[in-house]
N, CA, C and O atoms as CSV, one atom per row, in Angstrom:
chain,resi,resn,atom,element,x,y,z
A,1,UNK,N,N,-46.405,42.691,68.846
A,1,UNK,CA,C,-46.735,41.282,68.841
A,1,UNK,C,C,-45.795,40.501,67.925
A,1,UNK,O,O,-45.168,39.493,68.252
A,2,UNK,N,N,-45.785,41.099,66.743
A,2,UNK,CA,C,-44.928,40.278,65.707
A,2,UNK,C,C,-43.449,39.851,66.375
A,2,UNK,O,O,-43.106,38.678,66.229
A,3,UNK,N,N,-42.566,40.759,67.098
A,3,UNK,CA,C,-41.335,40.926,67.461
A,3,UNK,C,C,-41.397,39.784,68.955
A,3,UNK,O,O,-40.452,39.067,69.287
A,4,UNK,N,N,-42.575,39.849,69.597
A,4,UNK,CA,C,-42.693,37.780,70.678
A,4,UNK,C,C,-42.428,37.116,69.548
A,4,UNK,O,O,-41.328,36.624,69.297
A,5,UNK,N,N,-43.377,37.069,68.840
A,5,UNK,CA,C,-43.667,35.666,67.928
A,5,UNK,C,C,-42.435,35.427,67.135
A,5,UNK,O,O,-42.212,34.308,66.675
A,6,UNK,N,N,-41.395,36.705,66.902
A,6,UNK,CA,C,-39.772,36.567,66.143
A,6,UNK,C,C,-39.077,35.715,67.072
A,6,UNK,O,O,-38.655,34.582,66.839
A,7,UNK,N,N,-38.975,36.554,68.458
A,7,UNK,CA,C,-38.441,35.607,69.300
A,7,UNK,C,C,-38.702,34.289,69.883
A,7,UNK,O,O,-37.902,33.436,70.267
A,8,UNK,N,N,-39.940,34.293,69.873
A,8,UNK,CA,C,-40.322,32.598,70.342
A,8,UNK,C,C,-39.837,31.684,69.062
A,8,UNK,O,O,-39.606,30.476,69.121
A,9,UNK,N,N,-39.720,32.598,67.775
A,9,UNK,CA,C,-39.880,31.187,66.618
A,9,UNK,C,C,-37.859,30.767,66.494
A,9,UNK,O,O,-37.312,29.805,65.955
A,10,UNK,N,N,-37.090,32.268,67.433
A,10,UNK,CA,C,-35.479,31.941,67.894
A,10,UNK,C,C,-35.679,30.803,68.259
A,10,UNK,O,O,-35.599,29.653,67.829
A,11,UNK,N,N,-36.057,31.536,69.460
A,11,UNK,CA,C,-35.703,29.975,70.831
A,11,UNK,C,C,-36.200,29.209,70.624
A,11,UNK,O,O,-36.068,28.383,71.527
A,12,UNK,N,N,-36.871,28.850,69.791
A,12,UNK,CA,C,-38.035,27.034,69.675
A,12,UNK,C,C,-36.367,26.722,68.447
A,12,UNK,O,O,-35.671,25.713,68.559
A,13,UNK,N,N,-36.173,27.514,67.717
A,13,UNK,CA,C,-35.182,27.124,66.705
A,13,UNK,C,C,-33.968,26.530,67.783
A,13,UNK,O,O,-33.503,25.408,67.980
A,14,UNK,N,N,-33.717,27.854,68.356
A,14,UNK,CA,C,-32.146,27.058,68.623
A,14,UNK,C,C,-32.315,26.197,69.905
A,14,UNK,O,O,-31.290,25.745,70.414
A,15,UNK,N,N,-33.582,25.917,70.500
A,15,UNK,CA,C,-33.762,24.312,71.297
A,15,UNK,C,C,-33.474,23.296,70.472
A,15,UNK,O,O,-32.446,22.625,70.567
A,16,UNK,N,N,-34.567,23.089,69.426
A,16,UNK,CA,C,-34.446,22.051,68.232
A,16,UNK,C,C,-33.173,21.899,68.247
A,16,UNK,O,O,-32.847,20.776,68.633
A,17,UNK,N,N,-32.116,22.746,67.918
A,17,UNK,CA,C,-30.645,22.597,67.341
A,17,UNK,C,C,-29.650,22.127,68.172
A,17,UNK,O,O,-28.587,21.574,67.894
A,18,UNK,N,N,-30.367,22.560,69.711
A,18,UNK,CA,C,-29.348,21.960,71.182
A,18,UNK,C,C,-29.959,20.217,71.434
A,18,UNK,O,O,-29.405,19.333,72.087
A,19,UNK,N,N,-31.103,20.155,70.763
A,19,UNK,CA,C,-31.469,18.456,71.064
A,19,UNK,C,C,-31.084,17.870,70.030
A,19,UNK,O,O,-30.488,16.813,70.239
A,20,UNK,N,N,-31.255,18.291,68.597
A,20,UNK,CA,C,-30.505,17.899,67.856
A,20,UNK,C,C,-28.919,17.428,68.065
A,20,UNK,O,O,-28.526,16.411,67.493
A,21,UNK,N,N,-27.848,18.366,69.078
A,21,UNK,CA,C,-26.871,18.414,69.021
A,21,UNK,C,C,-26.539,17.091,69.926
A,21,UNK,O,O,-25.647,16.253,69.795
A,22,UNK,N,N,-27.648,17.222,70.950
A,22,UNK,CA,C,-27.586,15.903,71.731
A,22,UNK,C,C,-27.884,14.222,71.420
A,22,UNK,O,O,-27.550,13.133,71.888
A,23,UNK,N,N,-28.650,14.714,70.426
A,23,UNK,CA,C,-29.163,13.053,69.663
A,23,UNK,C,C,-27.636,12.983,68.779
A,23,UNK,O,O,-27.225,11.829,68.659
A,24,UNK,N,N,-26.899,13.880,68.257
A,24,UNK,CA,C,-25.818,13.660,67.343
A,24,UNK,C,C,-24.298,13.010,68.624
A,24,UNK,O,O,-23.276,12.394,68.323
A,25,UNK,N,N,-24.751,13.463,69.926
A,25,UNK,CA,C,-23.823,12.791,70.705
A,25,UNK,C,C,-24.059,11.707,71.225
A,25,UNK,O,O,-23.160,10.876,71.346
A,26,UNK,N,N,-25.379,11.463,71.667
A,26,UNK,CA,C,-25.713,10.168,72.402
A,26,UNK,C,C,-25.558,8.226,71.061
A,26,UNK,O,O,-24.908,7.199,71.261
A,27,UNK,N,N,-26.552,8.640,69.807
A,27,UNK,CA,C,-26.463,7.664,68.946
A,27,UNK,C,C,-25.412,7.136,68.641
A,27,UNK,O,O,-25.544,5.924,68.476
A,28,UNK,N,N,-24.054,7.646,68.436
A,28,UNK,CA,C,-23.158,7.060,68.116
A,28,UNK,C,C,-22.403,6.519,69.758
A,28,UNK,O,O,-21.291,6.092,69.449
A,29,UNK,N,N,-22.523,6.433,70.770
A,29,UNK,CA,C,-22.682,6.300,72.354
A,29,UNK,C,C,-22.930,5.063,72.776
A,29,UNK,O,O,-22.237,4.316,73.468
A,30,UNK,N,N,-24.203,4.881,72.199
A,30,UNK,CA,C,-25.032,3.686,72.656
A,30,UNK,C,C,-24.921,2.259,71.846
A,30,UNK,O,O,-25.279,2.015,70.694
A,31,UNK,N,N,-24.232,1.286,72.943
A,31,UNK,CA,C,-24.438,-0.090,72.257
A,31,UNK,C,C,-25.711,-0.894,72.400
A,31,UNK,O,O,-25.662,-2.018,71.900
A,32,UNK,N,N,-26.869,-0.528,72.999
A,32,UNK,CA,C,-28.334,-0.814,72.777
A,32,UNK,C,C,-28.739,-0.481,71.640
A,32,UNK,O,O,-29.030,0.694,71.416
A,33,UNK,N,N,-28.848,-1.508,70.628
A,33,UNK,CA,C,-29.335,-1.388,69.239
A,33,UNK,C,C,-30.812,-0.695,69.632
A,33,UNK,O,O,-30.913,0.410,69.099
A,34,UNK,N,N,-31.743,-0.992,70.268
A,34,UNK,CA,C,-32.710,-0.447,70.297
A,34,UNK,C,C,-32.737,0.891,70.571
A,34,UNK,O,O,-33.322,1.866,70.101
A,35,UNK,N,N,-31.920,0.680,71.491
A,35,UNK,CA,C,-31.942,2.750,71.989
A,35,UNK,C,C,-31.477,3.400,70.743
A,35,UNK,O,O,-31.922,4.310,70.043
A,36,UNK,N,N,-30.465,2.657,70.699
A,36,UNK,CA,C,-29.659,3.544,69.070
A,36,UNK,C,C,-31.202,3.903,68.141
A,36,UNK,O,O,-31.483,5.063,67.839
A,37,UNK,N,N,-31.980,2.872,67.819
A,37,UNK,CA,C,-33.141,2.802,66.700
A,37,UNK,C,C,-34.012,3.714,67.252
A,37,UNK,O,O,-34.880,4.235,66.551
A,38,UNK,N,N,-33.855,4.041,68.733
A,38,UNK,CA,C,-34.829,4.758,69.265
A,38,UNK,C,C,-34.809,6.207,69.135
A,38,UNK,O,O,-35.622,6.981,68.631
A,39,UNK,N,N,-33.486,6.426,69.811
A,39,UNK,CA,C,-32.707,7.804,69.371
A,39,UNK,C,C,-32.997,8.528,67.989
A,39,UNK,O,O,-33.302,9.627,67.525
A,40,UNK,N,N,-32.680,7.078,67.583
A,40,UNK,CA,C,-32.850,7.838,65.554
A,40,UNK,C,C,-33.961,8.166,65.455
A,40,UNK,O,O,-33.950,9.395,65.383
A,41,UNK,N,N,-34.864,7.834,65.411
A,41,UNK,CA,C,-36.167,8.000,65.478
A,41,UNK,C,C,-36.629,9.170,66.147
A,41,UNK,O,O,-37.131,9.974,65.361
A,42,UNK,N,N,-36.625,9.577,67.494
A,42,UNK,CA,C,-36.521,10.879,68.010
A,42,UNK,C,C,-35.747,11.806,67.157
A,42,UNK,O,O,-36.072,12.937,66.794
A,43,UNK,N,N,-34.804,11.226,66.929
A,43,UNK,CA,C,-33.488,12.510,66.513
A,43,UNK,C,C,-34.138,13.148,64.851
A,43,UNK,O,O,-33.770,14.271,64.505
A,44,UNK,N,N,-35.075,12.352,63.947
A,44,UNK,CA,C,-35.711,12.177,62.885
A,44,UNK,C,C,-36.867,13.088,63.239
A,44,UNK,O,O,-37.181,13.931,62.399
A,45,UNK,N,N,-37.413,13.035,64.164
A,45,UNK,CA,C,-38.449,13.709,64.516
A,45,UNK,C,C,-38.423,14.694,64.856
A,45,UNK,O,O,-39.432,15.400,64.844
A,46,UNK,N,N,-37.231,15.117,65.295
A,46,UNK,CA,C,-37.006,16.629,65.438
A,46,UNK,C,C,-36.639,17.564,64.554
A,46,UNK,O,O,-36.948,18.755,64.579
A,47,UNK,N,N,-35.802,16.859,63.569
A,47,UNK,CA,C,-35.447,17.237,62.336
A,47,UNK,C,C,-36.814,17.862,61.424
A,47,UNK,O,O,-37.181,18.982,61.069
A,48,UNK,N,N,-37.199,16.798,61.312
A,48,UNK,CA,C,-38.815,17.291,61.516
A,48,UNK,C,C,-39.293,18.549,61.458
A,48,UNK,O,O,-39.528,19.142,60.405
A,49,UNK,N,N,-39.465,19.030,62.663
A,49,UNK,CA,C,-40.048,19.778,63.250
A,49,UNK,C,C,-39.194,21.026,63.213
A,49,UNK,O,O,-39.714,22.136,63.099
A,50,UNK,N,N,-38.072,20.877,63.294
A,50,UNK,CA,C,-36.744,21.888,63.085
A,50,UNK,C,C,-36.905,22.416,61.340
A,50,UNK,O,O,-36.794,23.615,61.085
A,51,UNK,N,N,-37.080,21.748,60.606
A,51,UNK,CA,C,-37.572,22.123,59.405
A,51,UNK,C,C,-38.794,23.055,58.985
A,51,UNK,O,O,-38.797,24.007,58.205
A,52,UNK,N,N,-39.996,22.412,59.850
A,52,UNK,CA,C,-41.187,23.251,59.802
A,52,UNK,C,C,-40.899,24.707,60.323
A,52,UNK,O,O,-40.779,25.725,59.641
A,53,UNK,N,N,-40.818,24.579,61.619
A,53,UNK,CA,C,-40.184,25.894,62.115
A,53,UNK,C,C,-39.441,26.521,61.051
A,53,UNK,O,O,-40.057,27.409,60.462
A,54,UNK,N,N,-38.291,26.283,60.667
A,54,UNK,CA,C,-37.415,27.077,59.660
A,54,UNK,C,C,-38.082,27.635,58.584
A,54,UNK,O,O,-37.854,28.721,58.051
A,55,UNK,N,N,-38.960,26.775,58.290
A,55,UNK,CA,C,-39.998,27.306,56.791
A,55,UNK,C,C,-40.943,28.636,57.407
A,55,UNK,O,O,-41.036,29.660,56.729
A,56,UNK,N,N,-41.526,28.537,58.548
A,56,UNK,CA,C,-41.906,29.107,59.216
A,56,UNK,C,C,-41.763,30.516,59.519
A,56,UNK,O,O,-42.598,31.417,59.442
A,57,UNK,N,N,-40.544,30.539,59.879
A,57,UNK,CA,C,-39.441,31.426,59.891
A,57,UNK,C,C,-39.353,32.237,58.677
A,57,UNK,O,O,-39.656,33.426,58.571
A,58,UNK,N,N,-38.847,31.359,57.664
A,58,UNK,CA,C,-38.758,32.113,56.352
A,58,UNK,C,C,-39.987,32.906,55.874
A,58,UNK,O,O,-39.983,34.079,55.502
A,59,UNK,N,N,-41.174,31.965,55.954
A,59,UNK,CA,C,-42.443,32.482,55.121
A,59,UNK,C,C,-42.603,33.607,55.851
A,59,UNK,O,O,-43.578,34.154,55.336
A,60,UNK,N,N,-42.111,34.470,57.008
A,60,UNK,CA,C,-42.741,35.144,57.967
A,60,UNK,C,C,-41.762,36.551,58.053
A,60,UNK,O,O,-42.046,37.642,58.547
A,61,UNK,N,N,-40.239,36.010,57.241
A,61,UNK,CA,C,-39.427,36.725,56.672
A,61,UNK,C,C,-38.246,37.019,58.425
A,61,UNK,O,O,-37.380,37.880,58.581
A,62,UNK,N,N,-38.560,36.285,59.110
A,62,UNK,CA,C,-37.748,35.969,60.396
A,62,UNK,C,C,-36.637,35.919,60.539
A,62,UNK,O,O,-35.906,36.567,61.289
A,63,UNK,N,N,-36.321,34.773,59.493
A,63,UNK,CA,C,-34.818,34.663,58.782
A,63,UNK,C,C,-35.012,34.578,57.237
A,63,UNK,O,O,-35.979,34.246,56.552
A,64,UNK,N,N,-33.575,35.054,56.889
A,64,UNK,CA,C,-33.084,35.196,55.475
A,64,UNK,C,C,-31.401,34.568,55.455
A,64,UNK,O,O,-30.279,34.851,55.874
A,65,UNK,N,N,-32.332,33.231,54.429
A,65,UNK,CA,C,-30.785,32.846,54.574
A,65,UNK,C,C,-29.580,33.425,53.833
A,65,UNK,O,O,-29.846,34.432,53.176
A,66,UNK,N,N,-28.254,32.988,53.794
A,66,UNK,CA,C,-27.495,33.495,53.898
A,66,UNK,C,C,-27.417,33.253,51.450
A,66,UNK,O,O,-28.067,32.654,50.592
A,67,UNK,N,N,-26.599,33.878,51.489
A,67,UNK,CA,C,-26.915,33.763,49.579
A,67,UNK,C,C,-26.045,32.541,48.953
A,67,UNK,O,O,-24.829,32.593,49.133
A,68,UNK,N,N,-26.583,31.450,48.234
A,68,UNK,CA,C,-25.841,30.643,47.807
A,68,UNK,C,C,-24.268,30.895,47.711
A,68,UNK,O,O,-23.829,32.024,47.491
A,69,UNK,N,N,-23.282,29.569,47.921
A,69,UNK,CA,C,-22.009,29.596,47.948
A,69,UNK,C,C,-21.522,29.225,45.955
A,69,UNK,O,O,-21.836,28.120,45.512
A,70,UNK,N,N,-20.800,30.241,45.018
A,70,UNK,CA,C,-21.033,30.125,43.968
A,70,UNK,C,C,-19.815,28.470,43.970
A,70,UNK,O,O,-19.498,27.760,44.925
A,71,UNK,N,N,-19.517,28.393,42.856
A,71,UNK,CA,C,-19.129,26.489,42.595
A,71,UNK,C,C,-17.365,26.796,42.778
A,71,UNK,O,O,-16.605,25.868,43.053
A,72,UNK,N,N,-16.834,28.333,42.565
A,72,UNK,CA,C,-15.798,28.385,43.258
A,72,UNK,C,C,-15.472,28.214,44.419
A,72,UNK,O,O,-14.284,27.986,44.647
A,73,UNK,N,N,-16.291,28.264,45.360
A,73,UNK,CA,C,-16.195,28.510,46.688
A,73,UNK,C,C,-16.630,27.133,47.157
A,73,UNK,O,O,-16.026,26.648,48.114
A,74,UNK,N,N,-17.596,26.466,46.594
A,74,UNK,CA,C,-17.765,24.844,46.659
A,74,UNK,C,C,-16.493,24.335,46.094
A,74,UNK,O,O,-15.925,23.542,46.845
A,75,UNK,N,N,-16.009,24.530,45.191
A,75,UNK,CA,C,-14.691,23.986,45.051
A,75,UNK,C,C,-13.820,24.122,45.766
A,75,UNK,O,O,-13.195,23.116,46.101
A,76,UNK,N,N,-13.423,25.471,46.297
A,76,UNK,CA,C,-12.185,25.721,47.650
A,76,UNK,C,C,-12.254,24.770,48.622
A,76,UNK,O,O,-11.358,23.959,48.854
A,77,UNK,N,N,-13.325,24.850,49.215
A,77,UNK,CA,C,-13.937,24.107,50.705
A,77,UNK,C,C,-13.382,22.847,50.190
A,77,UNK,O,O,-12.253,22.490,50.526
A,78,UNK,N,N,-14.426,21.857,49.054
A,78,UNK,CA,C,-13.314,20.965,48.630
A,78,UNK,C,C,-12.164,20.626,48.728
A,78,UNK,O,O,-11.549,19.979,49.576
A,79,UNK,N,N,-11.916,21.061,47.879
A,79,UNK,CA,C,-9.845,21.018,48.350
A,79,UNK,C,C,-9.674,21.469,49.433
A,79,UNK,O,O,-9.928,20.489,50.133
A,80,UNK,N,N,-9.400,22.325,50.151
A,80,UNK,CA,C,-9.303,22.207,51.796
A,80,UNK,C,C,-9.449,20.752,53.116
A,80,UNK,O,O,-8.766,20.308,54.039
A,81,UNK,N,N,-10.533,20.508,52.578
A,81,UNK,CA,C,-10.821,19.014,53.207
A,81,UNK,C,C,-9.835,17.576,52.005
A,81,UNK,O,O,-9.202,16.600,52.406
A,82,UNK,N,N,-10.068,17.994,50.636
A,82,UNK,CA,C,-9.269,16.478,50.472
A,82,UNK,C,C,-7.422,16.889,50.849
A,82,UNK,O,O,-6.544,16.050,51.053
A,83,UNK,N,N,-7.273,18.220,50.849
A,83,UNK,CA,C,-6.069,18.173,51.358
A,83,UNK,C,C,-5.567,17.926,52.950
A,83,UNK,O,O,-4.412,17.747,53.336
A,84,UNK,N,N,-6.569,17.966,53.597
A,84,UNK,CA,C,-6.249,17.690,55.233
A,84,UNK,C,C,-6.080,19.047,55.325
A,84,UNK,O,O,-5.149,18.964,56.126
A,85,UNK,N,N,-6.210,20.243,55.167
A,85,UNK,CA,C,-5.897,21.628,55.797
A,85,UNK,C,C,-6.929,21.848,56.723
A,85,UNK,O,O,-6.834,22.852,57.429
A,86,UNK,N,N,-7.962,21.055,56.868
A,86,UNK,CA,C,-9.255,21.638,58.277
A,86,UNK,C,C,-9.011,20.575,58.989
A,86,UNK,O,O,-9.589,20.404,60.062
């Protein structure tokens, strides 16, 4: 039973993350201020819910995230981007 409920709490994740991906293409798209306000709003709401799930996930030991990046490695990435190298 546990190993459905792993996989259903995947795929509800990486839906969230494919509508997510779609509210991140359409909002910047739309010259209907309202739709735009509307979008956001949906796109907010999923976030939402994409969060709960994730906690979800964790408390249930589903996923384990990955181990903090130490302040060297926040620094590299840094410089990489103010230099234009990505």
């Amino acid at each position: 039973m546990e190993l459905q409920e792993k996989v259903m709490v995947a795929d509800t994740l990486a839906g969230i993350n494919g509508e997510l991906l779609r509210y991140a293409e359409m909002i910047p798209q739309s010259e209907n201020k309202e739709l735009k306000q509307t979008l956001r709003q949906l796109r907010n709401a999923c976030e939402q819910s994409q969060e709960e799930i994730y906690q979800i996930a964790r408390d249930k030991g589903y996923y384990v995230p990955a181990s903090k990046a130490t302040k060297e490695e926040v620094a590299h990435v840094k410089q990489l981007f103010t230099q234009g190298t990505l």
